[in-house]
Every structure is written in structure tokens, then in C-alpha cells.
PQR file of N, CA, C, O and H, with PARSE charges and radii, in Angstrom:
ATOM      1  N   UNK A   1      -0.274   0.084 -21.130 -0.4000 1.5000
ATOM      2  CA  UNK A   1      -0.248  -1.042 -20.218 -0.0000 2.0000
ATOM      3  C   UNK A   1      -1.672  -1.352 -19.773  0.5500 1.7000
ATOM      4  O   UNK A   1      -2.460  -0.527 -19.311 -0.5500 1.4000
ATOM      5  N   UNK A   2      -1.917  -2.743 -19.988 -0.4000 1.5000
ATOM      6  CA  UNK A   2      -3.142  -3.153 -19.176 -0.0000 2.0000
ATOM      7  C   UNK A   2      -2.972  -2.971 -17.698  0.5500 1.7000
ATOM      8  O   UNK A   2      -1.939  -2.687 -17.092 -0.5500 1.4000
ATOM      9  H   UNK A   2      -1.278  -3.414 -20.363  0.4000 1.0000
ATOM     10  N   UNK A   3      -4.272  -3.203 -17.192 -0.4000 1.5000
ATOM     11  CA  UNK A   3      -4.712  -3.076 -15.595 -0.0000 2.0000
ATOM     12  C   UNK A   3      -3.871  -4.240 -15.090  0.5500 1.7000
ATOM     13  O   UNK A   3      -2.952  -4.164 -14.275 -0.5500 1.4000
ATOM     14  H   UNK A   3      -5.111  -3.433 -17.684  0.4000 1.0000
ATOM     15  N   UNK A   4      -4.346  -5.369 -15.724 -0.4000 1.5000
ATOM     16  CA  UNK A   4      -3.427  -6.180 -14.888 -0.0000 2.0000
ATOM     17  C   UNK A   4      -1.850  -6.041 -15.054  0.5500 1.7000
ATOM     18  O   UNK A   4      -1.233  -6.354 -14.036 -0.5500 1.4000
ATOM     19  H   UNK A   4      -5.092  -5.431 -16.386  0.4000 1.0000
ATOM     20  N   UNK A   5      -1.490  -5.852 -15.556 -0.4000 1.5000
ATOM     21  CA  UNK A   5       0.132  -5.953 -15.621 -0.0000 2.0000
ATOM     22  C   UNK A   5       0.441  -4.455 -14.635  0.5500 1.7000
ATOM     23  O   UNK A   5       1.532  -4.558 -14.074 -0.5500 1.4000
ATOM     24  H   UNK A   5      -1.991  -5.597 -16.384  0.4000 1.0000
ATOM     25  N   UNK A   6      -0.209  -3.245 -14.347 -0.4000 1.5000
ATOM     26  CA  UNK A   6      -0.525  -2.251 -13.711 -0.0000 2.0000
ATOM     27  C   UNK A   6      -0.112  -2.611 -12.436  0.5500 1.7000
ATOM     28  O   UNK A   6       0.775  -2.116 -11.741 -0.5500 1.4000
ATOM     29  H   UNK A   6      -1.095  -3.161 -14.803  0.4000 1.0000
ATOM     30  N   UNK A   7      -1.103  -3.825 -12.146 -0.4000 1.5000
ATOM     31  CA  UNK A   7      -1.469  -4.393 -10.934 -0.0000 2.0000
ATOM     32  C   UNK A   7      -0.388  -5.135 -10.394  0.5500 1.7000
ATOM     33  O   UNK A   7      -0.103  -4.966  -9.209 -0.5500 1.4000
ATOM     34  H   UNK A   7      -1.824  -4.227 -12.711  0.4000 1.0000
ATOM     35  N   UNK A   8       0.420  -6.139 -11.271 -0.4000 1.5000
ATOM     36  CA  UNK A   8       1.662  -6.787 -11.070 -0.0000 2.0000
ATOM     37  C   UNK A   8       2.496  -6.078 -10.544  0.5500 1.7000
ATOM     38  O   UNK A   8       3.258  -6.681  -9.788 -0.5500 1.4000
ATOM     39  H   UNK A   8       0.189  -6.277 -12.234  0.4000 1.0000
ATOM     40  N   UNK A   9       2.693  -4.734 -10.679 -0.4000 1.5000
ATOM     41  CA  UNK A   9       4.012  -3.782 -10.688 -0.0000 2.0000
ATOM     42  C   UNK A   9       3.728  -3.173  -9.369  0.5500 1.7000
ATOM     43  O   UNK A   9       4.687  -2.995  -8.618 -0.5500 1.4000
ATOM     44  H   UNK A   9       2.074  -4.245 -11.293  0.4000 1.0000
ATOM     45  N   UNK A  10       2.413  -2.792  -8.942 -0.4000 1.5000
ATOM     46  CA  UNK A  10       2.035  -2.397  -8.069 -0.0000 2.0000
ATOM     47  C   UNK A  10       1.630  -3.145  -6.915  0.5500 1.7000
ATOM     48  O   UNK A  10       1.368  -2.606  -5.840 -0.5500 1.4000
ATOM     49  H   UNK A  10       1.634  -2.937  -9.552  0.4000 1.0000
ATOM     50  N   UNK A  11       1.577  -4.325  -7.116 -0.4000 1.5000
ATOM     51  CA  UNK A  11       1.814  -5.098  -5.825 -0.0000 2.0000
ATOM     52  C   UNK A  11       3.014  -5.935  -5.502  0.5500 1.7000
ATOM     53  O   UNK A  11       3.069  -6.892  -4.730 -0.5500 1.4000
ATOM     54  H   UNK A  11       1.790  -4.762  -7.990  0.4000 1.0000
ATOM     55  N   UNK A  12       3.823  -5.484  -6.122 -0.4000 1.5000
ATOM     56  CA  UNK A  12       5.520  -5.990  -5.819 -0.0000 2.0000
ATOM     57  C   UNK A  12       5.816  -4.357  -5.050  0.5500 1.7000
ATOM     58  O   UNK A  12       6.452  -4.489  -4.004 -0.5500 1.4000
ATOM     59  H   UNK A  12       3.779  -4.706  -6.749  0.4000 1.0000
ATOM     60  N   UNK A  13       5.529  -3.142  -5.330 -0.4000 1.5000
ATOM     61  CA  UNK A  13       5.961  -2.248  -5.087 -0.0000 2.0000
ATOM     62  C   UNK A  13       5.093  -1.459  -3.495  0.5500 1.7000
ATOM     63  O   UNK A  13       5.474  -0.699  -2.605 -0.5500 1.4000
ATOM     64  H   UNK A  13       5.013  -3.035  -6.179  0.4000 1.0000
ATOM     65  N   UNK A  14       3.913  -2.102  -3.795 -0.4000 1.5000
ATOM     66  CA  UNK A  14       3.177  -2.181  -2.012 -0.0000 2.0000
ATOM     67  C   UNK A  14       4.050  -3.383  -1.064  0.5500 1.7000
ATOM     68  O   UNK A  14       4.329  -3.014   0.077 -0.5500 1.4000
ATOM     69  H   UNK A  14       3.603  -2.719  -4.518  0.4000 1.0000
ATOM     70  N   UNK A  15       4.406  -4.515  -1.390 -0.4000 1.5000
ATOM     71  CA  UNK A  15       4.887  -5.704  -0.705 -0.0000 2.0000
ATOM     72  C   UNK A  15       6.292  -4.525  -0.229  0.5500 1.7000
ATOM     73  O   UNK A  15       6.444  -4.125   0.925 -0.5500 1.4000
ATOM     74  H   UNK A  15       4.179  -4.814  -2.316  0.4000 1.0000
ATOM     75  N   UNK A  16       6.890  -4.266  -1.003 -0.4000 1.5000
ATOM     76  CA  UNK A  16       8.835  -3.381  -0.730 -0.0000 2.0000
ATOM     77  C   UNK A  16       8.456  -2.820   0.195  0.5500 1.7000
ATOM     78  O   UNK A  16       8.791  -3.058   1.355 -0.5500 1.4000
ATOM     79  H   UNK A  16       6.766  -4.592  -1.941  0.4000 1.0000
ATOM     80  N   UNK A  17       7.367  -1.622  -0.337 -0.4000 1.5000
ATOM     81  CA  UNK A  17       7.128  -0.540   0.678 -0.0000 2.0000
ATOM     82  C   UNK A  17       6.326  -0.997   1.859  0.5500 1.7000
ATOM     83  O   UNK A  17       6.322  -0.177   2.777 -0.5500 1.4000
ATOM     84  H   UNK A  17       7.095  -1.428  -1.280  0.4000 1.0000
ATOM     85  N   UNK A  18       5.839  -1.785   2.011 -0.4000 1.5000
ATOM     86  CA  UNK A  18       5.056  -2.362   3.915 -0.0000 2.0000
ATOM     87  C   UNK A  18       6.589  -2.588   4.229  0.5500 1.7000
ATOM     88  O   UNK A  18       7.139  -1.714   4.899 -0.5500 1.4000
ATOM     89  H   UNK A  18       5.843  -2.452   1.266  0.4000 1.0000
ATOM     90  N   UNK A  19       7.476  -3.887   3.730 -0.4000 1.5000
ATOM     91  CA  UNK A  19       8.446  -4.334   4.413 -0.0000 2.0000
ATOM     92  C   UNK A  19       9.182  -3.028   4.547  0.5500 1.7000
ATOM     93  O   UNK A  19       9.050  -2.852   5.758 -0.5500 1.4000
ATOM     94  H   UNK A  19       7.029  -4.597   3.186  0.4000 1.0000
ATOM     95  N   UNK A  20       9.795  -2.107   4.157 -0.4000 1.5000
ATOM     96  CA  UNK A  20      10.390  -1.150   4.280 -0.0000 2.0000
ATOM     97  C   UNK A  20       9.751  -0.112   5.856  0.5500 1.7000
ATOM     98  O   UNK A  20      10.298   0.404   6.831 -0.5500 1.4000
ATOM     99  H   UNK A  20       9.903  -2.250   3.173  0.4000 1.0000
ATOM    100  N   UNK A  21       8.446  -0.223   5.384 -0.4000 1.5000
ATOM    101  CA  UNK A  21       7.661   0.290   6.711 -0.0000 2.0000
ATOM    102  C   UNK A  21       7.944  -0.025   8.050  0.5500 1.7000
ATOM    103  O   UNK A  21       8.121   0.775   8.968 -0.5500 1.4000
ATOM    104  H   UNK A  21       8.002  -0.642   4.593  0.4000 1.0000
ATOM    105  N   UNK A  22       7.974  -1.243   8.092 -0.4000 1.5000
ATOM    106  CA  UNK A  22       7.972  -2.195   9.163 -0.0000 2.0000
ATOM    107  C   UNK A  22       9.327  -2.421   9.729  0.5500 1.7000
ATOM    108  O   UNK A  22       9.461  -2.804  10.891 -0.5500 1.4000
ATOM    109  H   UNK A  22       7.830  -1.893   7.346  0.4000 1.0000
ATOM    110  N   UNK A  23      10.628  -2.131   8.714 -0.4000 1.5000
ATOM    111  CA  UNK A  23      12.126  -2.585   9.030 -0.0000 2.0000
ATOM    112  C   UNK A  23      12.056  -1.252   9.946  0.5500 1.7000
ATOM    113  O   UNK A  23      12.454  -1.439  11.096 -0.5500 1.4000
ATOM    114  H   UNK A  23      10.519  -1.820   7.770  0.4000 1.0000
ATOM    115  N   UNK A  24      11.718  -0.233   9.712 -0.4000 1.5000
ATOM    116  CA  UNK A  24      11.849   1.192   9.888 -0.0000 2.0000
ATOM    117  C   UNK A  24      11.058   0.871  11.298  0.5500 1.7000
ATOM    118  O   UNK A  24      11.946   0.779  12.145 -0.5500 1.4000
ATOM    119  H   UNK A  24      11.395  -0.081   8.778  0.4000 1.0000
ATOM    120  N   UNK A  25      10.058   0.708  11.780 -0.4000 1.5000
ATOM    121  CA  UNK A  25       9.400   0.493  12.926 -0.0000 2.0000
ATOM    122  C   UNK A  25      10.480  -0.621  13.747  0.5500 1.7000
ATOM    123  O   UNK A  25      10.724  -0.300  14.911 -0.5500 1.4000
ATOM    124  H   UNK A  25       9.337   0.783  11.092  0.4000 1.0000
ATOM    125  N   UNK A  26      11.118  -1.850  13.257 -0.4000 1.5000
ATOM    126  CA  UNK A  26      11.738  -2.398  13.953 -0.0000 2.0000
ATOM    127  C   UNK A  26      13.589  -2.102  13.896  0.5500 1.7000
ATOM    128  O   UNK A  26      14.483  -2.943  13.997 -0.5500 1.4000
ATOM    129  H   UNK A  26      10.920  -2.111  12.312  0.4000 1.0000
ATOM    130  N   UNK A  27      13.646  -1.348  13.797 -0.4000 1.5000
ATOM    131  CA  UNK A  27      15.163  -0.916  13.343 -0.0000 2.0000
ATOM    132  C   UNK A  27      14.658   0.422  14.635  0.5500 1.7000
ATOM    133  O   UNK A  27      15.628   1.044  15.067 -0.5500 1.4000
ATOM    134  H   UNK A  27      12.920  -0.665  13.715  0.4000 1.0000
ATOM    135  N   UNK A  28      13.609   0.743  15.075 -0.4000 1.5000
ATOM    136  CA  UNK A  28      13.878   1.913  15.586 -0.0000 2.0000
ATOM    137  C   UNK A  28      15.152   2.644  16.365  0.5500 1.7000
ATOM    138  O   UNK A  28      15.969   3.418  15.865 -0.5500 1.4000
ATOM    139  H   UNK A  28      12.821   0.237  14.725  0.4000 1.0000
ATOM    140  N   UNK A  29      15.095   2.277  17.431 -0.4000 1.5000
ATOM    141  CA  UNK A  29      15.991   1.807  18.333 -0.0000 2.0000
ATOM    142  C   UNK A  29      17.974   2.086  18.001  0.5500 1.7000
ATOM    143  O   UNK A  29      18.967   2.396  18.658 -0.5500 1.4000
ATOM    144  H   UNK A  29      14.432   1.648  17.837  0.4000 1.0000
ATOM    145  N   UNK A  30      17.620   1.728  16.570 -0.4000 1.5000
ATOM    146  CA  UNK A  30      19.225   1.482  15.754 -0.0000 2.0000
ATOM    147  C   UNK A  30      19.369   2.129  14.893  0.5500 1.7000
ATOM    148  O   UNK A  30      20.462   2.066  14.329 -0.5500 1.4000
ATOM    149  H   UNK A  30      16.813   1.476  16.036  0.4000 1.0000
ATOM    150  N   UNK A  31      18.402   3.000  14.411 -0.4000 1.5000
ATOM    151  CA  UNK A  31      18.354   3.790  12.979 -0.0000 2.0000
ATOM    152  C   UNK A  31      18.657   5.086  14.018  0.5500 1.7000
ATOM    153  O   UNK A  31      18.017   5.116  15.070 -0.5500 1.4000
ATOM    154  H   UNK A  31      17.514   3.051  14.868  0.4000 1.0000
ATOM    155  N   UNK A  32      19.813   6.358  13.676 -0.4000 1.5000
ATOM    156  CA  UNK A  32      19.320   7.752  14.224 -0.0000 2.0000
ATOM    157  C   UNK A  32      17.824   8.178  13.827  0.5500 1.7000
ATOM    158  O   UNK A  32      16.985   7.707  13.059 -0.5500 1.4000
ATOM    159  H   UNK A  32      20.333   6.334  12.822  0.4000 1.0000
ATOM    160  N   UNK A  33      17.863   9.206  14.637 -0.4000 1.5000
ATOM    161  CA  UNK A  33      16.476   9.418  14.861 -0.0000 2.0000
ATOM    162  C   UNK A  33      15.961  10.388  13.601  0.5500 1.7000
ATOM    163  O   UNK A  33      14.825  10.276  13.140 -0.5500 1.4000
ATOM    164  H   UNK A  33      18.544   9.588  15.262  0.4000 1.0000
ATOM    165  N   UNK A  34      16.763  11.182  13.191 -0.4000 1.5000
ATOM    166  CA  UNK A  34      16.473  12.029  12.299 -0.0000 2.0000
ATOM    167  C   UNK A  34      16.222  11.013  10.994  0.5500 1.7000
ATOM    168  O   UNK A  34      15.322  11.121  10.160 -0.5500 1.4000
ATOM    169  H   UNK A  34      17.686  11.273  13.566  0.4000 1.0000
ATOM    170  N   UNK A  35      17.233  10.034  11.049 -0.4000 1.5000
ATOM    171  CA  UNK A  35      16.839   9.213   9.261 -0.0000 2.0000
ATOM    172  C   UNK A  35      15.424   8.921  10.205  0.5500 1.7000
ATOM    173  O   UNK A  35      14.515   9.720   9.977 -0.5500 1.4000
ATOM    174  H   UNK A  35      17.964   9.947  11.726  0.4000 1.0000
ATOM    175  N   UNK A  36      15.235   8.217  10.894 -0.4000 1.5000
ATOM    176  CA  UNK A  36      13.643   7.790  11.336 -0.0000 2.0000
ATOM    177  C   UNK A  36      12.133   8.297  11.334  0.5500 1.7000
ATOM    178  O   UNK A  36      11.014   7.847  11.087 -0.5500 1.4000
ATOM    179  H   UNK A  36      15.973   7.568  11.079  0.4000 1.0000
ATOM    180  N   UNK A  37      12.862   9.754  11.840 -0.4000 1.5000
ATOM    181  CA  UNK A  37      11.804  10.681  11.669 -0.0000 2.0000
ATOM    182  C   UNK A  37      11.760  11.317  10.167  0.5500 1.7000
ATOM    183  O   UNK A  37      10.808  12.088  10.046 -0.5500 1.4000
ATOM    184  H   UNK A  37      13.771  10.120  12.040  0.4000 1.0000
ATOM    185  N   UNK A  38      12.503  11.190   9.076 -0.4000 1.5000
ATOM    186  CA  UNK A  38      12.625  11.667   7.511 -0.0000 2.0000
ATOM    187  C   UNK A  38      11.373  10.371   6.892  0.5500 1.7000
ATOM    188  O   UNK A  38      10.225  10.551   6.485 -0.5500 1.4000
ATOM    189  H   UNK A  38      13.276  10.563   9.174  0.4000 1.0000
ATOM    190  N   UNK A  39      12.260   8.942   7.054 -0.4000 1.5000
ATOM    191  CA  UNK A  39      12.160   8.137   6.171 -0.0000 2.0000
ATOM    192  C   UNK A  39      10.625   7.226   6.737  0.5500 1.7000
ATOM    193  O   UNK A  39      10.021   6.644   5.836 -0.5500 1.4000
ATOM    194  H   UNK A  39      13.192   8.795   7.385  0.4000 1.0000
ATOM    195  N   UNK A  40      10.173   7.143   7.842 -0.4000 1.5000
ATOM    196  CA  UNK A  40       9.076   6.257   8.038 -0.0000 2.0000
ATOM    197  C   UNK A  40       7.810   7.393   7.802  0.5500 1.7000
ATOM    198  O   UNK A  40       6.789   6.770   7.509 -0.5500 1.4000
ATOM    199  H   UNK A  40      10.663   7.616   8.574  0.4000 1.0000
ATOM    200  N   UNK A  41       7.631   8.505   7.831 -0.4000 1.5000
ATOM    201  CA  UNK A  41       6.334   9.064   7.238 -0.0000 2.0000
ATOM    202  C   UNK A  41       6.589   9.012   5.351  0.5500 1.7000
ATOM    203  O   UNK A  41       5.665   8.819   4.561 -0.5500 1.4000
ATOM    204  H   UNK A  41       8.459   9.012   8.069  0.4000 1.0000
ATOM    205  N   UNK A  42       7.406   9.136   5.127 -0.4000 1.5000
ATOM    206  CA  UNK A  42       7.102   8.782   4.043 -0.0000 2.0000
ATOM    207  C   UNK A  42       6.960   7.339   2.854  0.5500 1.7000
ATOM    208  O   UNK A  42       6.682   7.043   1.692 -0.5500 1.4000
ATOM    209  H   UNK A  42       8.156   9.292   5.769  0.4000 1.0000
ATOM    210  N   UNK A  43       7.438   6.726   4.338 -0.4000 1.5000
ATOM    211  CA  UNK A  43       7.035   5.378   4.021 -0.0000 2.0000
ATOM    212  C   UNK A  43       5.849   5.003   4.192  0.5500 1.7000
ATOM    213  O   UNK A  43       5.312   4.199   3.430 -0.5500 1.4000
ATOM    214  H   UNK A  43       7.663   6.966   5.282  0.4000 1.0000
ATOM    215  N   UNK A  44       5.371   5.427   5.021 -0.4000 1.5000
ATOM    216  CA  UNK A  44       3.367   5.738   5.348 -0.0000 2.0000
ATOM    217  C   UNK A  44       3.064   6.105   4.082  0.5500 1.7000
ATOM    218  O   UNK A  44       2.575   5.209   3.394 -0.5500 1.4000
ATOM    219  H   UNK A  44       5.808   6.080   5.640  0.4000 1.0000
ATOM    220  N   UNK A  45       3.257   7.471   3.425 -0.4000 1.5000
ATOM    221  CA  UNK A  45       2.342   7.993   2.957 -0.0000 2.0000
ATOM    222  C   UNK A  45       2.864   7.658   1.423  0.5500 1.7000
ATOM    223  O   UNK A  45       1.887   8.032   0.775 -0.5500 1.4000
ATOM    224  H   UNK A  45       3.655   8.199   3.984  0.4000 1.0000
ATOM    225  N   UNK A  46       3.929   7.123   0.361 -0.4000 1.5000
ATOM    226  CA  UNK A  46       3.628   5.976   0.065 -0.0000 2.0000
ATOM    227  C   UNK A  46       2.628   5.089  -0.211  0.5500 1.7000
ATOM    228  O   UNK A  46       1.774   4.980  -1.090 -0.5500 1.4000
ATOM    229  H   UNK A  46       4.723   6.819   0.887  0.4000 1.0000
ATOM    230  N   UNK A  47       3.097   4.211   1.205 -0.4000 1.5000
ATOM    231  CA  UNK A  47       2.051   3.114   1.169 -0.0000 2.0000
ATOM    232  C   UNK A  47       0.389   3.183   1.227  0.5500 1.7000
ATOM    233  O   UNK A  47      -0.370   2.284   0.866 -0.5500 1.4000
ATOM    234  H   UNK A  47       3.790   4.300   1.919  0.4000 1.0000
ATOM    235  N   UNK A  48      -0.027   4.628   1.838 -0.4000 1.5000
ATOM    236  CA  UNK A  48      -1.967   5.141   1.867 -0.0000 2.0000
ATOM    237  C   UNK A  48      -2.009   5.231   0.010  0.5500 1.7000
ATOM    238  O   UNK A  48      -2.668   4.389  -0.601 -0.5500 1.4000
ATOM    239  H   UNK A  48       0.589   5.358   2.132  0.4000 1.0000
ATOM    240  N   UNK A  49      -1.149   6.456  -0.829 -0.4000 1.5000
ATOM    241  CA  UNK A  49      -0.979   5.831  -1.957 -0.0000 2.0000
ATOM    242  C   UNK A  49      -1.165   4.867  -2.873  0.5500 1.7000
ATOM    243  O   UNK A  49      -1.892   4.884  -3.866 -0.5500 1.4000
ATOM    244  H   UNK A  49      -0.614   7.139  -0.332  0.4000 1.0000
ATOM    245  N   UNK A  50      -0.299   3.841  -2.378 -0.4000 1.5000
ATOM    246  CA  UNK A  50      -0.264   2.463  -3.330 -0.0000 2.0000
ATOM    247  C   UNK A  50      -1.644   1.994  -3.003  0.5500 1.7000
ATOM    248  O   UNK A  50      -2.345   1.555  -3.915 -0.5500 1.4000
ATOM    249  H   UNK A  50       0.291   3.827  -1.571  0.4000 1.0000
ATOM    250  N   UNK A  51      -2.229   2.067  -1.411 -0.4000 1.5000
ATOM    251  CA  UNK A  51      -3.134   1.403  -1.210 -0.0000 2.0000
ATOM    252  C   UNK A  51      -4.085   1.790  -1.732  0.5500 1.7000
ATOM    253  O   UNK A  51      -4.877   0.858  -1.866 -0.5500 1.4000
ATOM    254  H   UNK A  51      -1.660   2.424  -0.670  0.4000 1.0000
ATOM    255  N   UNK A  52      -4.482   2.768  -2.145 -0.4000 1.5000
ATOM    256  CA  UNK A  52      -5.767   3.685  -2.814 -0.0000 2.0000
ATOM    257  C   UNK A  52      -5.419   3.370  -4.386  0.5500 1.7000
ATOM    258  O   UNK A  52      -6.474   3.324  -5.017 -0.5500 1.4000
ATOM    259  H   UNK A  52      -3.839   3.526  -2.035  0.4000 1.0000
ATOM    260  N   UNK A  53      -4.686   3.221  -4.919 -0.4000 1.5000
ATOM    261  CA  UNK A  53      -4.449   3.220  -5.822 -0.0000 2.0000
ATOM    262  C   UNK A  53      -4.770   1.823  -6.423  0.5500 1.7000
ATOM    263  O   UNK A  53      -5.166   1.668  -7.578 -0.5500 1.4000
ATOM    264  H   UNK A  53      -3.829   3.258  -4.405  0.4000 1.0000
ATOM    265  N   UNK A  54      -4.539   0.720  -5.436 -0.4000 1.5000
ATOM    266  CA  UNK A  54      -4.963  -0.920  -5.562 -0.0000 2.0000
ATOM    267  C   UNK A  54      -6.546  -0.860  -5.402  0.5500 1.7000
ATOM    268  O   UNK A  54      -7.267  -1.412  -6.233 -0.5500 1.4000
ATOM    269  H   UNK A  54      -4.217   0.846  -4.498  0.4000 1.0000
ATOM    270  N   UNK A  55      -6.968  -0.301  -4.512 -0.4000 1.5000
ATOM    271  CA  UNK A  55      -8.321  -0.114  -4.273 -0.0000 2.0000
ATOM    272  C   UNK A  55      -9.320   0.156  -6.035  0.5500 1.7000
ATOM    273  O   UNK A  55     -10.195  -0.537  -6.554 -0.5500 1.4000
ATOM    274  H   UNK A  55      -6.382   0.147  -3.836  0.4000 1.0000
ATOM    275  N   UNK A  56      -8.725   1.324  -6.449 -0.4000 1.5000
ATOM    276  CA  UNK A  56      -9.029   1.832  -7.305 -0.0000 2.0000
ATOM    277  C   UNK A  56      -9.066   0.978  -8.917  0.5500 1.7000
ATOM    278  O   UNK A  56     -10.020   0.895  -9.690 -0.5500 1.4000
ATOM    279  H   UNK A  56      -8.014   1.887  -6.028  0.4000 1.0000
ATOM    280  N   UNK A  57      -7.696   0.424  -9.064 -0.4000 1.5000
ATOM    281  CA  UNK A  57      -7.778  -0.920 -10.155 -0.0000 2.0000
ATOM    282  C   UNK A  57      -8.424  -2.069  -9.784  0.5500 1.7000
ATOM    283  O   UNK A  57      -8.682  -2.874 -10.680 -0.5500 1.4000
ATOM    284  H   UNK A  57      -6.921   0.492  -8.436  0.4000 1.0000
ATOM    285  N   UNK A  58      -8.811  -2.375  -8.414 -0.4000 1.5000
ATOM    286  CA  UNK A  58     -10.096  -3.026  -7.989 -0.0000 2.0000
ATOM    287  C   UNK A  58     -11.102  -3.222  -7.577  0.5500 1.7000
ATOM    288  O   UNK A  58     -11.647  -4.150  -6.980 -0.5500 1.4000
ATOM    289  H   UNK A  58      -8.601  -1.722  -7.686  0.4000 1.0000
ATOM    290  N   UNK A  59     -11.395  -2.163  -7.963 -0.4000 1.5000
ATOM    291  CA  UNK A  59     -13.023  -1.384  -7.520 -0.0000 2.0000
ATOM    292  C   UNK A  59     -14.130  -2.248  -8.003  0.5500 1.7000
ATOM    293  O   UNK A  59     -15.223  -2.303  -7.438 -0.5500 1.4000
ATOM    294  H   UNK A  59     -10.952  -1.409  -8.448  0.4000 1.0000
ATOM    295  N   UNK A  60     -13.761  -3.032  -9.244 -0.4000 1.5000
ATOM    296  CA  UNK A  60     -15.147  -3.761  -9.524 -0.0000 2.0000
ATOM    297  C   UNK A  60     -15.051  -4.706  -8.832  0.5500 1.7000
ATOM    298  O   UNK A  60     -16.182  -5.102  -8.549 -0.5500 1.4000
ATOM    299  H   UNK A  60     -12.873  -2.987  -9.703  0.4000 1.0000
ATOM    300  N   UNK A  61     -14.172  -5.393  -8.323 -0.4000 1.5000
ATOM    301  CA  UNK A  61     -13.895  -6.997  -7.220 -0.0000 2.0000
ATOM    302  C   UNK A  61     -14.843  -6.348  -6.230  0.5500 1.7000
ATOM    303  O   UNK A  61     -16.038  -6.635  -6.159 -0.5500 1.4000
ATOM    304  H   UNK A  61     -13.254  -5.071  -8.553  0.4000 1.0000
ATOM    305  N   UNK A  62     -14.111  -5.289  -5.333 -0.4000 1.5000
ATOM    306  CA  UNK A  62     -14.613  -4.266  -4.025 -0.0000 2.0000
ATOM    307  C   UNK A  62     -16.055  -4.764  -4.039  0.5500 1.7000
ATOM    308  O   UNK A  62     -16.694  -5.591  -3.388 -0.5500 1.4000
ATOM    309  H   UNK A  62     -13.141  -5.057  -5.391  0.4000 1.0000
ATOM    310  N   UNK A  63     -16.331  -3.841  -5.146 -0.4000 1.5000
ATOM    311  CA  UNK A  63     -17.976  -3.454  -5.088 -0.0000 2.0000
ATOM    312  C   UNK A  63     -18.858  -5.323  -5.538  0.5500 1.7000
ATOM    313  O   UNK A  63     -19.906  -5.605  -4.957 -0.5500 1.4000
ATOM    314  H   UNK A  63     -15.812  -3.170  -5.675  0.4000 1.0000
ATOM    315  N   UNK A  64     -18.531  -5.856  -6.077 -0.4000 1.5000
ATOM    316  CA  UNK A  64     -19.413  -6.845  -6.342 -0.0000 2.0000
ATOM    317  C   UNK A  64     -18.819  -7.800  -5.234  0.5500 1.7000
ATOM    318  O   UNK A  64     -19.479  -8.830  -5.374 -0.5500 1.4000
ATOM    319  H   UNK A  64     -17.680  -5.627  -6.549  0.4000 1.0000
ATOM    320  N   UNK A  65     -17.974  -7.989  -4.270 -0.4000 1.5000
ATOM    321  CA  UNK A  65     -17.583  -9.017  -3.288 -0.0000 2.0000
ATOM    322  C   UNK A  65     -18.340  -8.285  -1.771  0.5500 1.7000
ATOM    323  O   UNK A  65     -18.849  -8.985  -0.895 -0.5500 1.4000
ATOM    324  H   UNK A  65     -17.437  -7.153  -4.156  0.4000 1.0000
ATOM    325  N   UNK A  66     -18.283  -7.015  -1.726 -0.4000 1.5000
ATOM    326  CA  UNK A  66     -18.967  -6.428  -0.680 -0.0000 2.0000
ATOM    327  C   UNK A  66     -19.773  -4.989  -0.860  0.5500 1.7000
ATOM    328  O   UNK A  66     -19.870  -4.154   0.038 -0.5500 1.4000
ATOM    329  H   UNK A  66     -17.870  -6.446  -2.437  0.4000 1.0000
ATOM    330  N   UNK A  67     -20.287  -4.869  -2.080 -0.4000 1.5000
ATOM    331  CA  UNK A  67     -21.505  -3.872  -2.095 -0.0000 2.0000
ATOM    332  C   UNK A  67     -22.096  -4.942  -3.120  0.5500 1.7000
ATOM    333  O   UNK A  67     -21.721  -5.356  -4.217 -0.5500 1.4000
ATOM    334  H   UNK A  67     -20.208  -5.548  -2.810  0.4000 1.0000
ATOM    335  N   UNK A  68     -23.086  -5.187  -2.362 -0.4000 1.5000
ATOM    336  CA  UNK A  68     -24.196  -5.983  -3.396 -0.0000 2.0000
ATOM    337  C   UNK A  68     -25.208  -5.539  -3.275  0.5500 1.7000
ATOM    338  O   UNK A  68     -25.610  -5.095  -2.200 -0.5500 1.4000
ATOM    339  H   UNK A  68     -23.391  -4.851  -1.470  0.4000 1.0000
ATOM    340  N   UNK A  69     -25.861  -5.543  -4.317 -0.4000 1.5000
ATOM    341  CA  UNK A  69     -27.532  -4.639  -4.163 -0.0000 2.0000
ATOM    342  C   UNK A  69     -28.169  -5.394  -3.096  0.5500 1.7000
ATOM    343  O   UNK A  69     -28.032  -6.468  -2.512 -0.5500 1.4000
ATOM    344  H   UNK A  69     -25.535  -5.904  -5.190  0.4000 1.0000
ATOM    345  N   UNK A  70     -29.136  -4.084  -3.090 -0.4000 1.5000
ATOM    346  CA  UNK A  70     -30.243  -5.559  -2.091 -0.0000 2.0000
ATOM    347  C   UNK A  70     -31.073  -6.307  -2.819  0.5500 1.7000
ATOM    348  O   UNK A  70     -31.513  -5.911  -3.898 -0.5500 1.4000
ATOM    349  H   UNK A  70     -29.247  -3.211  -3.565  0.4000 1.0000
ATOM    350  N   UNK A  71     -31.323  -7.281  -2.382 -0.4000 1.5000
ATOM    351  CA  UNK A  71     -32.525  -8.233  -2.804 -0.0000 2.0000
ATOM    352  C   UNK A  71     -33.967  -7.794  -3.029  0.5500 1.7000
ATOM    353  O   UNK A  71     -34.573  -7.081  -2.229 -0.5500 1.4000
ATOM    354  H   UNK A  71     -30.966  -7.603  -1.505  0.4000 1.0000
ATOM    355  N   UNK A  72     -34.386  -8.176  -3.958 -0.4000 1.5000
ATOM    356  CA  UNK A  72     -35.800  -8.020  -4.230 -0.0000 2.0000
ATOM    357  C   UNK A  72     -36.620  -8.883  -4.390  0.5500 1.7000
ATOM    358  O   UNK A  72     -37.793  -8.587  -4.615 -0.5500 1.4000
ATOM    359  H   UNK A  72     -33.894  -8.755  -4.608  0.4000 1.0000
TER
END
């Protein structure tokens, strides 16, 4: 598999997992506490995951949009 098609799969699968994050933060209240306390850290850690992982198939964007050499 190319990077980009990599990338396709992996940002449908960061988009699930934030919303999943977030139902879990707003469901608090209504979810028992034990599914709450199981299922939202690992919905965190997950998502630090995916996010490092996007970082990483876009490291050359990263670095040439905000590490630019200095001027000479």
C-alpha cells in the first residue's frame, strides 16, 4: 500500500476514534462508570497513536510548512 491510501484509512479511523472519544466524555453521566473508566483511556491512547502515526506519514508537509531553514 502506498502512503497515501495509508493515509485515507487512517484518517477515517482518527475521525471514529475522536468522535468515539468525545461521545464517551459526553455520555458521561449515562454510561456506568466502570464501561467509562475501561473504554475512554483507551480511546485516548488510540487516538496519541493514530496521531503520531499521521504526524509521521507527514513529516515532509510538517517539516517544510514549519521547519524551514534559516535564511542566508
Amino acid at each position: 500500500m502506498n502512503r497515501q491510501t495509508v493515509l485515507k484509512f487512517l484518517n477515517v479511523f482518527l475521525l471514529l476514534d475522536f468522535l468515539c472519544l468525545v461521545a464517551t466524555v459526553l455520555l458521561n453521566e449515562t454510561l456506568p462508570r466502570n464501561v467509562f473508566y475501561r473504554v475512554h483511556p483507551i480511546f485516548g491512547s488510540v487516538l496519541i497513536i493514530l496521531v503520531v502515526l499521521h504526524l509521521i506519514l507527514n513529516w515532509n508537509w510538517v517539516r517544510s510548512s514549519y521547519i524551514k531553514k534559516g535564511k542566508k
